[in-house]
Backbone as CSV, one residue per row, in Angstrom:
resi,resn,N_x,N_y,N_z,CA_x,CA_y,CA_z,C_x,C_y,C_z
1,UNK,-20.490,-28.291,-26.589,-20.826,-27.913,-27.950,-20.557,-29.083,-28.902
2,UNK,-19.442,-29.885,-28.466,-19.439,-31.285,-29.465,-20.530,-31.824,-29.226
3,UNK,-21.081,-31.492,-28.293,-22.371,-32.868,-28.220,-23.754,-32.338,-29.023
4,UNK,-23.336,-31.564,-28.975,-24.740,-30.811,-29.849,-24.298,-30.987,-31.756
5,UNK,-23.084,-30.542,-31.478,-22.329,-30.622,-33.066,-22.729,-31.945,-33.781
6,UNK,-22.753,-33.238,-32.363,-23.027,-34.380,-32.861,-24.696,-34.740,-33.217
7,UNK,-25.461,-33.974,-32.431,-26.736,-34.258,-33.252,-27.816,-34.318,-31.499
8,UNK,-26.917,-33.987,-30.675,-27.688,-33.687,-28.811,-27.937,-32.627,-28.960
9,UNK,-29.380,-32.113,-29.602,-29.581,-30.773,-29.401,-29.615,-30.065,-27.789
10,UNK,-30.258,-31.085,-27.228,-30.517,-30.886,-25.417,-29.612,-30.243,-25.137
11,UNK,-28.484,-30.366,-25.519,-27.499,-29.985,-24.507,-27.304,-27.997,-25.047
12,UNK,-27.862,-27.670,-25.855,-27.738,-26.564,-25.826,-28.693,-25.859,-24.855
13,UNK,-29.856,-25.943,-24.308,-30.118,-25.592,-23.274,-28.868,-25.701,-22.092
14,UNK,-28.369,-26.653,-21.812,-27.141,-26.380,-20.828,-25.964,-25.076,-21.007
15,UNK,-25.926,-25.417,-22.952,-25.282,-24.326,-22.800,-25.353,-22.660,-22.823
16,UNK,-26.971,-22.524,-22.974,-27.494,-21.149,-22.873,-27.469,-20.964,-20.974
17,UNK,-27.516,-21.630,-20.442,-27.588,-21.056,-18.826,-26.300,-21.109,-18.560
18,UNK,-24.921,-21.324,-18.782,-23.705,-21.727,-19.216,-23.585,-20.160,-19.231
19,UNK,-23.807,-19.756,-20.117,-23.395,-18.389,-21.290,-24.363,-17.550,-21.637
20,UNK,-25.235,-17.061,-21.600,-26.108,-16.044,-22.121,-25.854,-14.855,-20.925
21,UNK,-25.797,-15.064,-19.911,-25.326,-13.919,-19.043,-24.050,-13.017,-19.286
22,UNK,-22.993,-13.989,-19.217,-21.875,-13.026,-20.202,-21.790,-12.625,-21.594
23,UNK,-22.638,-13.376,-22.296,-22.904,-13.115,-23.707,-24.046,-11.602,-23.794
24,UNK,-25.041,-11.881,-22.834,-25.679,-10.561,-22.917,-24.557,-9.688,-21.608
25,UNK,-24.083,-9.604,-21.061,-22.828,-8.370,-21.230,-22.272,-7.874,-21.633
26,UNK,-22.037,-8.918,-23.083,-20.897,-8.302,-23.681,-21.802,-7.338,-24.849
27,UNK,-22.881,-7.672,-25.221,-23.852,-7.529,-26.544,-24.511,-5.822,-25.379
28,UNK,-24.910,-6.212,-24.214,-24.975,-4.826,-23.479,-24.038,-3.678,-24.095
29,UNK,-23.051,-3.729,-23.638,-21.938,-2.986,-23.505,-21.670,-2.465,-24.860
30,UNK,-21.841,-3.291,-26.052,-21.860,-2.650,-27.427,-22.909,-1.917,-27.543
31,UNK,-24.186,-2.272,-27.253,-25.548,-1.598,-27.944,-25.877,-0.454,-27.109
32,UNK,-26.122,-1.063,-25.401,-26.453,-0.170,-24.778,-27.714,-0.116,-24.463
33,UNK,-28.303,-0.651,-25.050,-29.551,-1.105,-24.760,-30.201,-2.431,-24.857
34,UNK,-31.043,-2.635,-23.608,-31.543,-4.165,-23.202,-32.078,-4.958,-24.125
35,UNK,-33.045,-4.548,-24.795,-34.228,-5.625,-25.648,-33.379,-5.848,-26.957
36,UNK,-32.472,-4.589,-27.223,-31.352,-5.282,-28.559,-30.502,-6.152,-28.238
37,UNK,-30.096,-6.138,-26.748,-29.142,-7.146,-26.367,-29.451,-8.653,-26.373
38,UNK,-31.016,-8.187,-25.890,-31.931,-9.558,-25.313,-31.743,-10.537,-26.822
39,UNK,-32.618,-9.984,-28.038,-32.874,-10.101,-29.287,-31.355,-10.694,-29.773
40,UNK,-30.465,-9.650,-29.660,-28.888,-10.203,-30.648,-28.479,-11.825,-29.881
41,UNK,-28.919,-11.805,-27.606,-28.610,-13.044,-27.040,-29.001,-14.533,-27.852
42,UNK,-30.625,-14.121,-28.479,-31.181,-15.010,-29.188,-30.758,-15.967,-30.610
43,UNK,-30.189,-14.197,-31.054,-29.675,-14.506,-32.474,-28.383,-15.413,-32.575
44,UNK,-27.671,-15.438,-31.427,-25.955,-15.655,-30.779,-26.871,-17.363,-30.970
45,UNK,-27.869,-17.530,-30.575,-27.660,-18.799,-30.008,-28.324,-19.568,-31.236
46,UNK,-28.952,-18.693,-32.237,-29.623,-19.442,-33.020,-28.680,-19.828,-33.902
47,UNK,-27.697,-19.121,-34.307,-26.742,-18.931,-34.896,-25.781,-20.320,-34.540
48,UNK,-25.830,-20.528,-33.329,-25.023,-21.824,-32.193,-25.060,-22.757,-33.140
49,UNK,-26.450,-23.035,-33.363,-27.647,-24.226,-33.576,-27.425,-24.458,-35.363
50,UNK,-27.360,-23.407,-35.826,-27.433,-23.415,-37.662,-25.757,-23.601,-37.969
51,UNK,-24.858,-22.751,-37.223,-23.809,-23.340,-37.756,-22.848,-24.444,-36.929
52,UNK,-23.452,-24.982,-36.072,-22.875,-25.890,-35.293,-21.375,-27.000,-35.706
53,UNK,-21.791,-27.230,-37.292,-20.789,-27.867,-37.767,-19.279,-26.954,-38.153
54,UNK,-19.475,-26.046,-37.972,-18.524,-25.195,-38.277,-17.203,-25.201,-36.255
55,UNK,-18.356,-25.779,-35.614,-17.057,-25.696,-34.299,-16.084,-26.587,-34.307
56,UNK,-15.093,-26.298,-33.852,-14.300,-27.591,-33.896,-13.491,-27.182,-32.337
57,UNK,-12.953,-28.035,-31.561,-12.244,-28.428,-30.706,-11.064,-27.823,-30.806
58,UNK,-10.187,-26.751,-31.404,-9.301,-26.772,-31.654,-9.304,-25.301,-30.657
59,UNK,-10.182,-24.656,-30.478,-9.893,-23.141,-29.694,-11.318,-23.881,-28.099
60,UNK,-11.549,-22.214,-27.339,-12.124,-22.709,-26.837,-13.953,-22.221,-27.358
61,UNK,-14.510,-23.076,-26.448,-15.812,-22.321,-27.034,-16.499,-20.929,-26.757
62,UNK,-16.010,-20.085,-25.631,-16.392,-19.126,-25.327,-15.796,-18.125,-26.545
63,UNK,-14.103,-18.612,-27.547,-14.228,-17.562,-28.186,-14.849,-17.798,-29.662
64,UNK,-15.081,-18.878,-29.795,-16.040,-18.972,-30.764,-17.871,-18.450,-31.148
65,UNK,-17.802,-18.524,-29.499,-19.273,-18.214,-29.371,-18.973,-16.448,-29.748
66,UNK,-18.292,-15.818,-28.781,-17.875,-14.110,-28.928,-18.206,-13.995,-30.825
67,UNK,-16.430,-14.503,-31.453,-16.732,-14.700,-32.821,-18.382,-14.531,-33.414
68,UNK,-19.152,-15.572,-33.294,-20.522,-15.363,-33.471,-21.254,-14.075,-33.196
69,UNK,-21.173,-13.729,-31.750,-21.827,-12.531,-31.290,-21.196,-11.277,-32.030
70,UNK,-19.739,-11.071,-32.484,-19.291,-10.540,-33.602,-19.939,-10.010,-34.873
71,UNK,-20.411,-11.094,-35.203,-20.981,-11.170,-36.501,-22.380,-10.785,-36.587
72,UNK,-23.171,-11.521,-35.428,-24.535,-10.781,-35.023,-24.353,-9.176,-34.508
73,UNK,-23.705,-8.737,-34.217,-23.784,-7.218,-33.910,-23.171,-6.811,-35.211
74,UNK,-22.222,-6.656,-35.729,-21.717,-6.515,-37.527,-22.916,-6.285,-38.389
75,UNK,-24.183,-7.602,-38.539,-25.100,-8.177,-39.336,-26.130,-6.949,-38.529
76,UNK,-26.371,-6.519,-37.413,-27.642,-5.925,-36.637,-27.320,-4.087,-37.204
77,UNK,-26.338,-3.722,-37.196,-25.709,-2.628,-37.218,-25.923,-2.166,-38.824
78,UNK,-25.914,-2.931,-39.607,-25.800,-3.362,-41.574,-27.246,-2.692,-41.305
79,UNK,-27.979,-3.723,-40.867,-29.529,-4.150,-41.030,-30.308,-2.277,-40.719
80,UNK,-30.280,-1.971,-39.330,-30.627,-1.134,-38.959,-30.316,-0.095,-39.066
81,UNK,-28.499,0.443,-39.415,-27.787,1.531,-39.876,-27.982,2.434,-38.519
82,UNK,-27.460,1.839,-37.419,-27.244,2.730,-36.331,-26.428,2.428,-35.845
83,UNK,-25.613,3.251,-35.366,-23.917,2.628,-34.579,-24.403,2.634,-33.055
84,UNK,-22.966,2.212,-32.531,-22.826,2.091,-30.981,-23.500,3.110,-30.717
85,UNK,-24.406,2.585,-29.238,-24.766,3.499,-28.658,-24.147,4.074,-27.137
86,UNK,-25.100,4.354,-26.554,-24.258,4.659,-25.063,-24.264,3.620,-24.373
87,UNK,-22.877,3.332,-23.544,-22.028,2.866,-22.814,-22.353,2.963,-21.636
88,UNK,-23.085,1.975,-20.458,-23.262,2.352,-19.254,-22.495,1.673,-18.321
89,UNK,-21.712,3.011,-18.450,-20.365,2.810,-17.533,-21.117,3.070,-15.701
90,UNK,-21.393,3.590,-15.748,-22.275,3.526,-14.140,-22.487,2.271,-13.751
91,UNK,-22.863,1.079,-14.287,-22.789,-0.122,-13.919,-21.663,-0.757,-13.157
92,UNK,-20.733,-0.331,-13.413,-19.018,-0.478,-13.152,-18.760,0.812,-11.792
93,UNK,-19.512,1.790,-11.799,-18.693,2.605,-10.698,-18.829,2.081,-9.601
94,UNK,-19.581,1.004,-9.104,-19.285,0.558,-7.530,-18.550,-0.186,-7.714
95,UNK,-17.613,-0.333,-8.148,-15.832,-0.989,-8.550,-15.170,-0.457,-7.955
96,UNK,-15.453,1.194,-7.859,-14.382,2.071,-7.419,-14.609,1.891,-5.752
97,UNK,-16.203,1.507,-5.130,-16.200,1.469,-3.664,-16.067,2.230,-2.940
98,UNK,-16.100,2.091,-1.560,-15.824,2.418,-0.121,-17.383,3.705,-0.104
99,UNK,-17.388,3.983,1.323,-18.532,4.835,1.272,-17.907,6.518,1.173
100,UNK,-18.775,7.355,0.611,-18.013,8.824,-0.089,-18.594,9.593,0.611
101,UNK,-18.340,10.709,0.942,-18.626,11.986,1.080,-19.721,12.470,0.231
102,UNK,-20.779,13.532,0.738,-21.788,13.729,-0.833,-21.207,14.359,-1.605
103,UNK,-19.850,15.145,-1.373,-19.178,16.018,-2.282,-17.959,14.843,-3.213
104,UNK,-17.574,13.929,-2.173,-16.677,12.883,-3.332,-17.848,12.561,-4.286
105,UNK,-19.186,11.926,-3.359,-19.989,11.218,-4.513,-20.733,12.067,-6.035
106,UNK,-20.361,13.523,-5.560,-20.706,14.631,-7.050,-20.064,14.093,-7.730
107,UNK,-18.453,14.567,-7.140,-17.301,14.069,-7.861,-17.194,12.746,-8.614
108,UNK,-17.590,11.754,-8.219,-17.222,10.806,-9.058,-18.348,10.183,-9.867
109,UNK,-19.453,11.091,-9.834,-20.772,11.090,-10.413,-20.544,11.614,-11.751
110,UNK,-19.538,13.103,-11.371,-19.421,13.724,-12.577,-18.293,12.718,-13.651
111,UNK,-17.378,12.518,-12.749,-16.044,11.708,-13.426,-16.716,10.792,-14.535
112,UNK,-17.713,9.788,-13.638,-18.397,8.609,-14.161,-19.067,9.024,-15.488
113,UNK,-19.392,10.571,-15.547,-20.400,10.647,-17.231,-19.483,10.985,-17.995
114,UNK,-17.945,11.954,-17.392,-16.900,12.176,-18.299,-16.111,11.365,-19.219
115,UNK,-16.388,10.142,-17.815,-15.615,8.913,-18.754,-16.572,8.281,-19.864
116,UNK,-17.810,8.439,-19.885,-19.122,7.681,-20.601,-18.843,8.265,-21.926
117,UNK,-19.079,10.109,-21.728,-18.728,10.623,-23.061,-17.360,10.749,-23.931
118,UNK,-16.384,10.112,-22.812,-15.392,9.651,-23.668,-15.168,8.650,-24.039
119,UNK,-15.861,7.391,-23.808,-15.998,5.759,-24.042,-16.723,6.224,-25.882
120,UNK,-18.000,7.152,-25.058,-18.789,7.027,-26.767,-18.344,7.361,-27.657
121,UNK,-17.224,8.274,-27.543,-16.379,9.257,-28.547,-14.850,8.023,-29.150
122,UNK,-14.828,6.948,-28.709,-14.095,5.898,-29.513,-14.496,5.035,-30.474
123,UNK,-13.613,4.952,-31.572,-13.729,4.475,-32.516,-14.425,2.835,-31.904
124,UNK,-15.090,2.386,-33.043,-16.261,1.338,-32.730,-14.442,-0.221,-32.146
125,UNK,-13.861,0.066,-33.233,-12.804,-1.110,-32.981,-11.882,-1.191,-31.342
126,UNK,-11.740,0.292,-31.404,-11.565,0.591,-29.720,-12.314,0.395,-28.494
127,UNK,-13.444,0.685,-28.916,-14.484,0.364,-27.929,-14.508,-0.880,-27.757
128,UNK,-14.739,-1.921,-28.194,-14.696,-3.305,-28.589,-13.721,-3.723,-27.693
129,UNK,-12.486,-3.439,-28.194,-11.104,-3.857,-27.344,-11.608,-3.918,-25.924
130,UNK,-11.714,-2.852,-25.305,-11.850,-1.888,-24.227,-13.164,-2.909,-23.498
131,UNK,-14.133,-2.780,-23.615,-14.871,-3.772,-23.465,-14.405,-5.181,-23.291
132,UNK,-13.773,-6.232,-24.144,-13.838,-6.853,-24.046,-12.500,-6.994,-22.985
133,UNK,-11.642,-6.481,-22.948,-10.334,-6.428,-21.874,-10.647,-5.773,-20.529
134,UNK,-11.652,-5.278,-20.320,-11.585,-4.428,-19.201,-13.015,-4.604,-18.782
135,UNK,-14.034,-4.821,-19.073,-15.252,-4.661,-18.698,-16.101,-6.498,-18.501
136,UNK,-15.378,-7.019,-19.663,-15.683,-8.467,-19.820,-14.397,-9.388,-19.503
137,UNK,-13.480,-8.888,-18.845,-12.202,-9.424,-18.281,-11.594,-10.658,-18.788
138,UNK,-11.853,-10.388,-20.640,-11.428,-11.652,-21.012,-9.575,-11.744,-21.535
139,UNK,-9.349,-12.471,-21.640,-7.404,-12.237,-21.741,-7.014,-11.756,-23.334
140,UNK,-6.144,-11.247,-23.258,-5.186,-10.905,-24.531,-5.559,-12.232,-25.432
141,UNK,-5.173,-12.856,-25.350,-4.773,-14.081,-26.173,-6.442,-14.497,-26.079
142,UNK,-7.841,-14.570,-25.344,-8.842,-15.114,-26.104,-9.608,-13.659,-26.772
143,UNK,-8.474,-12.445,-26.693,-9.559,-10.966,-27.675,-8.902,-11.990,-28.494
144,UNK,-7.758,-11.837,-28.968,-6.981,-12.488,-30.210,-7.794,-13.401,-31.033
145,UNK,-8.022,-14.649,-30.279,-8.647,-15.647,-30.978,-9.844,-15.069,-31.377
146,UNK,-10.936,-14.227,-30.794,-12.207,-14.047,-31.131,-11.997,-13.188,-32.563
147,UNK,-10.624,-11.743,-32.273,-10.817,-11.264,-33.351,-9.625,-11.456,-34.684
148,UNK,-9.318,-12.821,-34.538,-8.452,-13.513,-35.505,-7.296,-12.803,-35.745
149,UNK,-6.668,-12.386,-34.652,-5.405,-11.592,-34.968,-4.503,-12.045,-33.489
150,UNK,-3.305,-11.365,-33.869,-2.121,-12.011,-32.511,-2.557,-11.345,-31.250
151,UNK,-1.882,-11.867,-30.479,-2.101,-11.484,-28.885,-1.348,-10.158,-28.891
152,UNK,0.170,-9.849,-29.417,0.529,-8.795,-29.320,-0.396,-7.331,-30.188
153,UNK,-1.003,-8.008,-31.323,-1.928,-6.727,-32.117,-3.036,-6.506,-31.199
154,UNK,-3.503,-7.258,-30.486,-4.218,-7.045,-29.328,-3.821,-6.216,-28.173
155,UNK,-2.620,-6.043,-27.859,-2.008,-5.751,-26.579,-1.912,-3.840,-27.277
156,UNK,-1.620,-3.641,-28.777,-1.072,-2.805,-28.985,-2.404,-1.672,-29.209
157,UNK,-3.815,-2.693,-29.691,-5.485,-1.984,-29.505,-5.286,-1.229,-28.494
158,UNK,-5.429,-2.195,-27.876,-5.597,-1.710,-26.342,-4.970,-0.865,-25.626
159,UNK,-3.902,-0.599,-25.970,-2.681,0.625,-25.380,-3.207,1.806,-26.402
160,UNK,-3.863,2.004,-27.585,-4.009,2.971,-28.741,-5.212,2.910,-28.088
161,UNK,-6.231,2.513,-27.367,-7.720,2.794,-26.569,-7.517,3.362,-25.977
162,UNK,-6.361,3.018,-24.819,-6.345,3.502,-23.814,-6.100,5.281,-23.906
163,UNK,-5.230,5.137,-25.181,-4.576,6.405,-25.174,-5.529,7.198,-25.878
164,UNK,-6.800,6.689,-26.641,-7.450,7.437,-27.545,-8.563,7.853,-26.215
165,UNK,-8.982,7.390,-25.452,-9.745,7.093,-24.045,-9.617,8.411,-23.339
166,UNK,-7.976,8.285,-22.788,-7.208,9.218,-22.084,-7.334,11.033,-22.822
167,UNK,-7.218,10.992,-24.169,-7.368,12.081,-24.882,-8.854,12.452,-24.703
168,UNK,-9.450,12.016,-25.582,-10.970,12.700,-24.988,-11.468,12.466,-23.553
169,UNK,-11.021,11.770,-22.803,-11.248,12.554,-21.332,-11.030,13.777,-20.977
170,UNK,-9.480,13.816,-21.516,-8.933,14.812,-21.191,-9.745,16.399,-21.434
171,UNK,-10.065,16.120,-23.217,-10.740,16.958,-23.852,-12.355,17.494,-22.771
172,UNK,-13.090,16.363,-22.320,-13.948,16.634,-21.856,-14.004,17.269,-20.533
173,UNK,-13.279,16.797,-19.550,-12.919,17.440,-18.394,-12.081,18.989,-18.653
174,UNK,-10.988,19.073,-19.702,-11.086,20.609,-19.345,-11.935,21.426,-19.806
175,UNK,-12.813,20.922,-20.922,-14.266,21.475,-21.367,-14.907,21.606,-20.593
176,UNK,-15.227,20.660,-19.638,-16.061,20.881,-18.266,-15.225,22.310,-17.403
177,UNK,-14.383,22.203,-17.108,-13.553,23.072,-16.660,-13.197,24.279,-16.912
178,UNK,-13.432,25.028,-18.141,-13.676,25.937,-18.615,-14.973,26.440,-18.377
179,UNK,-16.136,25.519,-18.295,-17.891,26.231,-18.258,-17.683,26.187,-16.742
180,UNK,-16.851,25.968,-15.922,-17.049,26.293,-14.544,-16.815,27.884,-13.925
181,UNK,-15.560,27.982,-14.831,-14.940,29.743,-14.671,-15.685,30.665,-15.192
């Protein structure tokens, strides 16, 4: 990114095959849908290019770039007046592995939408966390830098996700559990 900062545009092609794959993961995982992700990937990079002088060497560039993608989903959300959408957590269930039973695989078919409608049911700042710690496996200390706050206010999101997470699961599964009786 210094080299581009310096006036090598070229090298931002290096750095879109670099990064646009995890960048459209992470822009996935907020929207939920592809062609907004595709579109915001674009905006992330145009954005690269216009404020380039603004990078500096002092963090790294992946959380600067996030930062950006920040602001493009912030700016897309203003524009259009539609919040988060759905969360496709199914992408993630062959994490859990091994081969199932057709009755485990109900089971964790059903689990898998319980947890979806409780992902959607978190606050947009939670979701975010959650995502970016668990789904985009990035560390405490670079959520921090992206969202300009300490590693521990980070650590403490993320335990208040988890727990806001854990509650409407909860809520949903014995809801489920009740329309069974």
């Amino acid at each position: 990114m210094l080299q581009v900062k310096a006036g090598d545009l070229d090298k931002m092609g290096l750095l879109f095959e670099r990064y646009h794959r995890p960048l459209f993961g992470f822009l996935y995982h907020m929207t939920g849908d592809t062609q907004t992700s595709e579109d915001l990937v674009q905006n992330v990079f145009y954005r690269m290019l216009k404020y380039r002088h603004t990078f500096t060497a002092e963090g790294e560039f992946h959380t600067w770039m996030y930062h950006l993608a920040r602001n493009v989903i912030n700016d897309s959300y203003r524009q259009n007046k539609h919040s988060m959408q759905h969360y496709a957590i199914e992408n993630y269930a062959e994490r859990v592995g091994g081969g199932l039973t057709a009755d485990e695989e109900l089971e964790k078919k059903q689990e898998t939408e319980m947890l979806q409608r409780a992902i959607d049911k978190l606050s947009p700042e939670h979701k975010e966390v959650l995502i970016m710690s668990r789904y985009q496996e990035l560390k405490y200390e670079e959520i921090a830098a992206i969202l300009n706050t300490t590693e521990g206010a980070i650590k403490v999101r993320v335990h208040r996700a988890m727990n806001e997470l854990k509650k409407h699961f909860l809520k949903i599964e014995n809801g489920s559990k009740a329309h069974e009786l």
